[in-house]
CHARMM-style PDB file with segment names, atoms N, HN, CA, C and O in Angstrom:
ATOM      1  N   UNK     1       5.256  -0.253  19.622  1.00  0.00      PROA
ATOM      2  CA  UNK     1       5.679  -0.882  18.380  1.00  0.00      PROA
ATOM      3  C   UNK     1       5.110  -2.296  18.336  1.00  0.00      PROA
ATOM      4  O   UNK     1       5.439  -3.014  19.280  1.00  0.00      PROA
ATOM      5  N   UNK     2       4.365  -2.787  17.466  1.00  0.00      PROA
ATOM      6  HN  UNK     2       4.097  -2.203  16.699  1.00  0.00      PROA
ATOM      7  CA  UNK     2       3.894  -4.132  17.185  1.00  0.00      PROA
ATOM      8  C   UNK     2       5.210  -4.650  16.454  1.00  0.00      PROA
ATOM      9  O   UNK     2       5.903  -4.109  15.592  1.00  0.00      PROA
ATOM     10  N   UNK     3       5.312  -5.831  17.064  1.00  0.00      PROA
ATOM     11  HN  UNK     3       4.749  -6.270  17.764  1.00  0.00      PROA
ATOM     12  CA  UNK     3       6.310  -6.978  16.178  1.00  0.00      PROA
ATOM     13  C   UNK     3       6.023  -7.393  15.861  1.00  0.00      PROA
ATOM     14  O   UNK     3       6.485  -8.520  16.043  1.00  0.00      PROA
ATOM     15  N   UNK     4       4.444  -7.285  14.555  1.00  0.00      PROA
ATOM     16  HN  UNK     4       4.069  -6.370  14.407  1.00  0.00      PROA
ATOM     17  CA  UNK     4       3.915  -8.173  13.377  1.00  0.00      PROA
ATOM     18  C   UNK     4       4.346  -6.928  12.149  1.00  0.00      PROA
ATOM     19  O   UNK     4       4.232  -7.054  10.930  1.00  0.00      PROA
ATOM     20  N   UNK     5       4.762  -5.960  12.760  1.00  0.00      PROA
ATOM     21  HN  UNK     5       4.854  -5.857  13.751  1.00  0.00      PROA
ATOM     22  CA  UNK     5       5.623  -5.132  11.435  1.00  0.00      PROA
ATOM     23  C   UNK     5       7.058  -4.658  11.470  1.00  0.00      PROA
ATOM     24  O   UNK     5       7.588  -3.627  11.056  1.00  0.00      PROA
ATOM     25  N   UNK     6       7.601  -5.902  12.192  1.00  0.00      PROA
ATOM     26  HN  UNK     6       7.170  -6.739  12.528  1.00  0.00      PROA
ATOM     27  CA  UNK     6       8.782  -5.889  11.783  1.00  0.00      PROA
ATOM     28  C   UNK     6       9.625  -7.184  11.060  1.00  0.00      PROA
ATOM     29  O   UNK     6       9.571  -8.394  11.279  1.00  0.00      PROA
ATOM     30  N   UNK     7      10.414  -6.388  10.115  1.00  0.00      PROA
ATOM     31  HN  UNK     7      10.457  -5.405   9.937  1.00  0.00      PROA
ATOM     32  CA  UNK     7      11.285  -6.952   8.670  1.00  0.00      PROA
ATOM     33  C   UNK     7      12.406  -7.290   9.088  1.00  0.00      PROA
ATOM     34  O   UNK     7      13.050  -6.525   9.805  1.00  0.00      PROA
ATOM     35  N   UNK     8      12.932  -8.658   8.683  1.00  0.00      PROA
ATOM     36  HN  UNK     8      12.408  -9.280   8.100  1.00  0.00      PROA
ATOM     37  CA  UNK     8      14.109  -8.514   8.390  1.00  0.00      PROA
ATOM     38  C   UNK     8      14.280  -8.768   6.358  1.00  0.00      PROA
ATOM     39  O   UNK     8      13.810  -9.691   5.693  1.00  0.00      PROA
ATOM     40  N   UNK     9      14.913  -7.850   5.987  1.00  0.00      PROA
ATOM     41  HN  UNK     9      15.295  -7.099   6.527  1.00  0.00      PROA
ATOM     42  CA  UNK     9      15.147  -7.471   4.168  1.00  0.00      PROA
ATOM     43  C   UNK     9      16.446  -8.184   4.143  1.00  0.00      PROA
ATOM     44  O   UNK     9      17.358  -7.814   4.882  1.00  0.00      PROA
ATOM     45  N   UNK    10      16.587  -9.233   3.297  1.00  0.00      PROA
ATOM     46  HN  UNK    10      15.846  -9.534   2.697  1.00  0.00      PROA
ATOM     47  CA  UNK    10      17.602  -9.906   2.571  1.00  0.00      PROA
ATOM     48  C   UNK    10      18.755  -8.770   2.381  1.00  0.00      PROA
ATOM     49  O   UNK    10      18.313  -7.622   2.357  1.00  0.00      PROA
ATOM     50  N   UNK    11      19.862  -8.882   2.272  1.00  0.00      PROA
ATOM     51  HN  UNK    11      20.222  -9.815   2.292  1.00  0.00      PROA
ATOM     52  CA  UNK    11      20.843  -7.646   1.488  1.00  0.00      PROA
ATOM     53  C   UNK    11      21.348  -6.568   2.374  1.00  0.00      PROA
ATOM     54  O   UNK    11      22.394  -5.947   2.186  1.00  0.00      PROA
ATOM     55  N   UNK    12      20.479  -6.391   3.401  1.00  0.00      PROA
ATOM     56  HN  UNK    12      19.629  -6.896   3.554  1.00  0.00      PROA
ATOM     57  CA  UNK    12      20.551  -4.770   4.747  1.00  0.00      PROA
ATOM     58  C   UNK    12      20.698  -5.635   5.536  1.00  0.00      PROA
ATOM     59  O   UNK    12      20.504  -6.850   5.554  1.00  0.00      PROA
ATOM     60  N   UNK    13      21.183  -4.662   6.422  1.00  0.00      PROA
ATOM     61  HN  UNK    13      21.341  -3.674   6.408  1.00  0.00      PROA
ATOM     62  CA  UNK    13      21.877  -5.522   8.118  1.00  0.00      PROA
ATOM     63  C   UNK    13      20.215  -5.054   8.564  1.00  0.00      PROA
ATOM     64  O   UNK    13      19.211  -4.666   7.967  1.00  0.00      PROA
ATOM     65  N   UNK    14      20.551  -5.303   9.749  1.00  0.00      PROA
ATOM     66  HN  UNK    14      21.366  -5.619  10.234  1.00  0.00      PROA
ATOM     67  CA  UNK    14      19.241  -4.858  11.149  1.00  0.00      PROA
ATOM     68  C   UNK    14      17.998  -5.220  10.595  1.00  0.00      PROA
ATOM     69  O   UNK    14      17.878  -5.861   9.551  1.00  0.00      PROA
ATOM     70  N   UNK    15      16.986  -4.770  11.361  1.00  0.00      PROA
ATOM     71  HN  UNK    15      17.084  -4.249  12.209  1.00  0.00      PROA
ATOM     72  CA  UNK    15      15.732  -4.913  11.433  1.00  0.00      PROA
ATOM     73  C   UNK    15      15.516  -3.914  10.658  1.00  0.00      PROA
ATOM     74  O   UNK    15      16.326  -3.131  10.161  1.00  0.00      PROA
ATOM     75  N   UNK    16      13.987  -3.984  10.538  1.00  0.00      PROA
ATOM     76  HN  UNK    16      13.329  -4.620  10.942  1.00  0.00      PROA
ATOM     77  CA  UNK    16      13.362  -2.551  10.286  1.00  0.00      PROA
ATOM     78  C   UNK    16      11.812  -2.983  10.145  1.00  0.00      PROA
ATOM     79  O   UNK    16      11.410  -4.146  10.118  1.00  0.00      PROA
ATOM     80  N   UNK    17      10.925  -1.670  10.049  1.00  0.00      PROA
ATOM     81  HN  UNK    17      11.252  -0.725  10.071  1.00  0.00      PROA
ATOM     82  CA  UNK    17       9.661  -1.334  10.848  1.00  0.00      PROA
ATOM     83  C   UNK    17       8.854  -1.088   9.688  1.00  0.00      PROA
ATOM     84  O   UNK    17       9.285  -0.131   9.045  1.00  0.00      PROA
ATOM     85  N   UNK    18       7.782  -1.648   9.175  1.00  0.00      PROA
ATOM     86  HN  UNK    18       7.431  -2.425   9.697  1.00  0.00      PROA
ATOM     87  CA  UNK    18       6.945  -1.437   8.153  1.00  0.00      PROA
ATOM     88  C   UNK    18       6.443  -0.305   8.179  1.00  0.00      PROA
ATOM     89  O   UNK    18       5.713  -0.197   9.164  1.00  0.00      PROA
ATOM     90  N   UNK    19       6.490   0.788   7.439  1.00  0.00      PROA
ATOM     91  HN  UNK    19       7.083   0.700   6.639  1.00  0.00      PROA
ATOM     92  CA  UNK    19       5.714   2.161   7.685  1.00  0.00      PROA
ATOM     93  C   UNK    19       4.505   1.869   6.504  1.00  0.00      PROA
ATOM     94  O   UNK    19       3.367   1.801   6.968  1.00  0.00      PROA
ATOM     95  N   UNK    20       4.583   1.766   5.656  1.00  0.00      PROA
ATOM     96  HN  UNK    20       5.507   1.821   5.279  1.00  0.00      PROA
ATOM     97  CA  UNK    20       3.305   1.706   4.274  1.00  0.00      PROA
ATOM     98  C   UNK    20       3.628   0.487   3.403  1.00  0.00      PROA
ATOM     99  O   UNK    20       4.596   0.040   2.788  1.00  0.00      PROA
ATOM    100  N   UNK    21       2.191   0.126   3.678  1.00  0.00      PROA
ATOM    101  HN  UNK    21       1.405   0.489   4.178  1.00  0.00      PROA
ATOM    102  CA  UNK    21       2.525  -0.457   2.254  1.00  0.00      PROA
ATOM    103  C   UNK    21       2.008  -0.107   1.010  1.00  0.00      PROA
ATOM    104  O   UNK    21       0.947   0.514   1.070  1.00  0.00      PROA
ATOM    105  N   UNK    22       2.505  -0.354  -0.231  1.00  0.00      PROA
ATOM    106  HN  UNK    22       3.367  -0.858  -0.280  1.00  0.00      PROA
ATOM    107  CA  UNK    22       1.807   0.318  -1.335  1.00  0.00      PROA
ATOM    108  C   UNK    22       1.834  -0.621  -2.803  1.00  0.00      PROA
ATOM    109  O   UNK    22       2.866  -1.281  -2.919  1.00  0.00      PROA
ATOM    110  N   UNK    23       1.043  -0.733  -3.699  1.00  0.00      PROA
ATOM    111  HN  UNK    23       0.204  -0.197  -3.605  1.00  0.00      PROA
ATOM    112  CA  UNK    23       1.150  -1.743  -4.472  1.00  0.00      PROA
ATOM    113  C   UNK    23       2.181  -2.312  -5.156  1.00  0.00      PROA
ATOM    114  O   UNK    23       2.355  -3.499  -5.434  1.00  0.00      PROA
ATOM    115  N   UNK    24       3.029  -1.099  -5.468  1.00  0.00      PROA
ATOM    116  HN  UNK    24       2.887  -0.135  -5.242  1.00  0.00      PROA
ATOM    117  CA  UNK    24       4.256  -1.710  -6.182  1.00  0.00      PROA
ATOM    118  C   UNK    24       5.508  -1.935  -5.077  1.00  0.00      PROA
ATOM    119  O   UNK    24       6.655  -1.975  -5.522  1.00  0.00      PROA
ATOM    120  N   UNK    25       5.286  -2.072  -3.714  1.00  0.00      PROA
ATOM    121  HN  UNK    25       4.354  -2.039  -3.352  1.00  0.00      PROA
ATOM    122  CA  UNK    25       6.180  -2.465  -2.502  1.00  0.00      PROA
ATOM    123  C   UNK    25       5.627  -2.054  -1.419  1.00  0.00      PROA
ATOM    124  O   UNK    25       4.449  -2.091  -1.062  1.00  0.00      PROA
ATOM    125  N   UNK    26       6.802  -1.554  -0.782  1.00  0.00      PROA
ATOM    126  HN  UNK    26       7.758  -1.524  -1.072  1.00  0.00      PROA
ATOM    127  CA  UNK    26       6.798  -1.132   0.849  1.00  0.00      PROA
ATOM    128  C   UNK    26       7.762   0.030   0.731  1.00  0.00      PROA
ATOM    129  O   UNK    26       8.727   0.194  -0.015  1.00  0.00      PROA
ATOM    130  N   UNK    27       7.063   1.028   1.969  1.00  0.00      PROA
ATOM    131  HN  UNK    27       6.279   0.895   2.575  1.00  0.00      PROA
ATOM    132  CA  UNK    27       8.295   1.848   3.066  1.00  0.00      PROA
ATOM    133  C   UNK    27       8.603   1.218   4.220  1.00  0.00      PROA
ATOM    134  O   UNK    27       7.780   0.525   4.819  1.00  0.00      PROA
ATOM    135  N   UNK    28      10.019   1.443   4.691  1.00  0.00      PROA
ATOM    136  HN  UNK    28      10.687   2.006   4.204  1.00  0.00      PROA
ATOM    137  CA  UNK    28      10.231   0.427   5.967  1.00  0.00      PROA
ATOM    138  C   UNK    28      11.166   1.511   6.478  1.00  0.00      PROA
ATOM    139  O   UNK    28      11.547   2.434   5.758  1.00  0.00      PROA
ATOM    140  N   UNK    29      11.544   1.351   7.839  1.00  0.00      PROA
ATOM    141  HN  UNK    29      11.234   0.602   8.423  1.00  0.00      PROA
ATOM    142  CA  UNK    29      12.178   2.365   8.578  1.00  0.00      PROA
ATOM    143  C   UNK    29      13.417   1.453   9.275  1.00  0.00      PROA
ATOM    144  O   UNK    29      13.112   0.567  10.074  1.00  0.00      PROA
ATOM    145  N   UNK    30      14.417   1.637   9.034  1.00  0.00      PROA
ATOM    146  HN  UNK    30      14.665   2.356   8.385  1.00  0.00      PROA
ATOM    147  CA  UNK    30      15.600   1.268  10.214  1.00  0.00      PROA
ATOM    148  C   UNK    30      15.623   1.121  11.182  1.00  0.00      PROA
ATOM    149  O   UNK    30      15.536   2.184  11.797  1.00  0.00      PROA
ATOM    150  N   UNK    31      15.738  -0.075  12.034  1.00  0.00      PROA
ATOM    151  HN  UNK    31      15.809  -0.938  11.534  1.00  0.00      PROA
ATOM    152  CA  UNK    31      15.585  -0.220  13.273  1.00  0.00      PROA
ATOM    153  C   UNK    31      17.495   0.801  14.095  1.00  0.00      PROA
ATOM    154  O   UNK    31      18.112   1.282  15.045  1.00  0.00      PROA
ATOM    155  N   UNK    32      17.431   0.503  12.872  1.00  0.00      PROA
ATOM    156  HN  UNK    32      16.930   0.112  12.100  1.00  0.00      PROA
ATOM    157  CA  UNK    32      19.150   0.624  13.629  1.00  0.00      PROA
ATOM    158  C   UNK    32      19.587   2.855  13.339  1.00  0.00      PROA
ATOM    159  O   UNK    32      20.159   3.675  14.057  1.00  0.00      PROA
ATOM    160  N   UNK    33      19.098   2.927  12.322  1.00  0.00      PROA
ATOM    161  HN  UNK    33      18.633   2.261  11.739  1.00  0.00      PROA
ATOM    162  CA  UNK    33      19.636   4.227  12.407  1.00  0.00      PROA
ATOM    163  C   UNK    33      18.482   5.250  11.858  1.00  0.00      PROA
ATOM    164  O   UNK    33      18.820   6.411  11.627  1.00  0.00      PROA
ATOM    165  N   UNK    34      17.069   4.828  11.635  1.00  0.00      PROA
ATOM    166  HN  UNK    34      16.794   3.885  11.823  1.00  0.00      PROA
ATOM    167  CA  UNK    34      15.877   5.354  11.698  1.00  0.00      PROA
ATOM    168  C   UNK    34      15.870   6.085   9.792  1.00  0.00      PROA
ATOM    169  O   UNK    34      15.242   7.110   9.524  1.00  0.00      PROA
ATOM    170  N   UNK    35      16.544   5.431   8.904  1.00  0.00      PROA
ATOM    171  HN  UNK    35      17.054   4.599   9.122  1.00  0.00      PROA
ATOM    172  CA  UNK    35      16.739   6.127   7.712  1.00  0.00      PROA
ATOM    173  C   UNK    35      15.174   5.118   7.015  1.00  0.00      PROA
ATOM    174  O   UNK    35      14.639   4.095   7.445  1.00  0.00      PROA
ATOM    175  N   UNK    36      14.798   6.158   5.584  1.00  0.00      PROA
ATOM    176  HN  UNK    36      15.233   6.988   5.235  1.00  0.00      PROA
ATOM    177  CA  UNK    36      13.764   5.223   5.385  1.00  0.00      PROA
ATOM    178  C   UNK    36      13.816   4.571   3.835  1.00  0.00      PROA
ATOM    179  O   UNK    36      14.109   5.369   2.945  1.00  0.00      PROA
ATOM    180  N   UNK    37      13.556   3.193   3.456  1.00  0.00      PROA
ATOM    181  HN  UNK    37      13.318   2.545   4.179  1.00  0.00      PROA
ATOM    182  CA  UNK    37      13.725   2.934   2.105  1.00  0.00      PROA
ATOM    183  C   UNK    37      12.528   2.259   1.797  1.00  0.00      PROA
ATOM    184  O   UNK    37      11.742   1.610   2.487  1.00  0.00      PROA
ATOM    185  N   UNK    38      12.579   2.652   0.237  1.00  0.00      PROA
ATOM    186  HN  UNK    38      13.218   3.179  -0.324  1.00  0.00      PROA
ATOM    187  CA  UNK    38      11.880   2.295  -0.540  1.00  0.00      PROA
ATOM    188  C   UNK    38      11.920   0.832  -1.548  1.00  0.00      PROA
ATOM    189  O   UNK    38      12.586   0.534  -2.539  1.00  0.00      PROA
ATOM    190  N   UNK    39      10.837   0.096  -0.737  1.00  0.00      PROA
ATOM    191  HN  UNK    39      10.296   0.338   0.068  1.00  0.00      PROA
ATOM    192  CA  UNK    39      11.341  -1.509  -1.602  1.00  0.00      PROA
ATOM    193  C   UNK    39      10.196  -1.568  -2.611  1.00  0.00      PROA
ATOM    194  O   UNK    39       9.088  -1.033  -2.569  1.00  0.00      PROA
ATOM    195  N   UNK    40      10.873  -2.521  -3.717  1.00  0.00      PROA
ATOM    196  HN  UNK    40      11.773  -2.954  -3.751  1.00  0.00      PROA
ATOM    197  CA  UNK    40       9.887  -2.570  -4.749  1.00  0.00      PROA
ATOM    198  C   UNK    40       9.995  -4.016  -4.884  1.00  0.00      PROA
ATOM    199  OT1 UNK    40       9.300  -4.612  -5.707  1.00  0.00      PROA
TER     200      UNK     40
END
């Protein structure tokens, strides 16, 4: 795991792990319970 892709997101507890990025945001992965969201 590189720690130049990891987030901390305003609003969510824990960390989480940059999976894609894409023009209108990001996918990021939960450090804490591995679920995945969609930021815009």
């Amino acid at each position: 795991m590189n720690v130049e892709k990891i987030l901390a997101i305003a609003g969510k507890p824990g960390l989480f792990e940059l999976k894609v990025q894409t023009r209108s945001g990001f996918l990021a992965e939960s450090l804490l319970d591995g679920k995945k969201s969609q930021l815009d």
